[in-house]
Each structure stands twice: as C-alpha cells, then as structure tokens.
C-alpha positions in Angstrom: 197.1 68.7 -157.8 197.7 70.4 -161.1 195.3 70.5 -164.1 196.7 68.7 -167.2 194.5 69.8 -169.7 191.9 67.8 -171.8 193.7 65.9 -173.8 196.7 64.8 -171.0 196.2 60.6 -171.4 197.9 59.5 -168.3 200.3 56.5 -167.9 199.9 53.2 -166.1 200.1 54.1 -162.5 203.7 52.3 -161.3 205.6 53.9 -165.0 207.7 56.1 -163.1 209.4 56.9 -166.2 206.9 58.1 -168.0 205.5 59.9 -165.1 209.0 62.1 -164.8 207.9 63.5 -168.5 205.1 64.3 -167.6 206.5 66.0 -164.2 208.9 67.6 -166.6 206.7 69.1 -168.8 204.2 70.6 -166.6 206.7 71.5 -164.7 207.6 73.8 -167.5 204.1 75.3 -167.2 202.7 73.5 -170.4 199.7 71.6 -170.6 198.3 68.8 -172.6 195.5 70.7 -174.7 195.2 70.9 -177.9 191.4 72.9 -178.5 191.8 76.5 -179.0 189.7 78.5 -176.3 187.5 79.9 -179.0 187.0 75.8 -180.3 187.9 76.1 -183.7 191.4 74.1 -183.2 191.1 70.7 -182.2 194.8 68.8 -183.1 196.4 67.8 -179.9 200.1 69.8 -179.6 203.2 67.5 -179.3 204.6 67.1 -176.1 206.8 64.5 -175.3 206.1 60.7 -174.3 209.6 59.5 -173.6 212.8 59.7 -171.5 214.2 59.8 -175.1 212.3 62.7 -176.6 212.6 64.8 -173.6 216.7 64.3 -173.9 216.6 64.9 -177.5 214.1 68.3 -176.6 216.9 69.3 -173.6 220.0 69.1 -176.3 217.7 70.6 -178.7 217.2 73.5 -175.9 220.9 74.1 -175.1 221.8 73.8 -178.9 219.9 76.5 -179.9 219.7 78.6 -176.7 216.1 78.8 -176.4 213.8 78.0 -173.3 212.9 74.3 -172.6 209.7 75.0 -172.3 209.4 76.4 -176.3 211.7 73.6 -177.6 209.5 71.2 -175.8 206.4 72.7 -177.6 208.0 72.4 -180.8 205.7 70.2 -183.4 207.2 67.0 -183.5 209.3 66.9 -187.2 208.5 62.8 -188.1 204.8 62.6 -187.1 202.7 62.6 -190.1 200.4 65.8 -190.7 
C-alpha cells in the first residue's frame, strides 16, 4: 500500500483506466498533496486525471527531454487560476 497524499480523490473502484494514472503517477514518486509542510500553501498541484493528459504529459516529456515525473508536475496551462 502506498500513501497518496491528502488531497488524492480516488476513482470508482472497477475504472481501471483511471486507476492506471494514478498507478502512473505515483509510480513516478509523486503524490497528490497540495499543503505545504509548513501549512501556508493550500492549492492542490495538477496531476493528471486522464489516459489523455497523461499521453499529452509523455509527448510533452520526450519533446522536451525532461523527466516524466517533472512534466507531469507541470501546472496545467488551461485551468483557471
């Protein structure tokens, strides 16, 4: 058993889809929290929901060389602020 974080929501049980994101992304070490350890930050980081945002992070990785672990901590360009 691994330790999401506090702010990992997870999906309907039988949504193997979704559950390979989240496989993929803590597989890549990261978590799901978004509070600061000193508690002054309390926005939730991105991480991806979708089979679709976790291709678009992989090409995103390979594109620009970088680990897939950063590009898929990467703040999320069309949510709102």
């Amino acid at each position: 058993m691994v330790c999401a974080g506090r702010d990992f929501a997870a999906p309907r049980r039988h949504d193997k889809k979704a559950w390979s994101v989240v496989a993929a992304v803590l597989g890549e070490g990261l978590r799901y929290e978004g509070r600061e350890p000193c508690g002054c930050g309390k926005e939730p980081k991105f991480r991806p929901r979708t089979r679709a945002q976790l291709r678009a992070r992989r090409i995103a990785a390979d594109r620009a060389g970088a680990p897939l672990a950063e590009t898929l901590a990467w703040p999320d360009p069309y949510s709102p602020l």
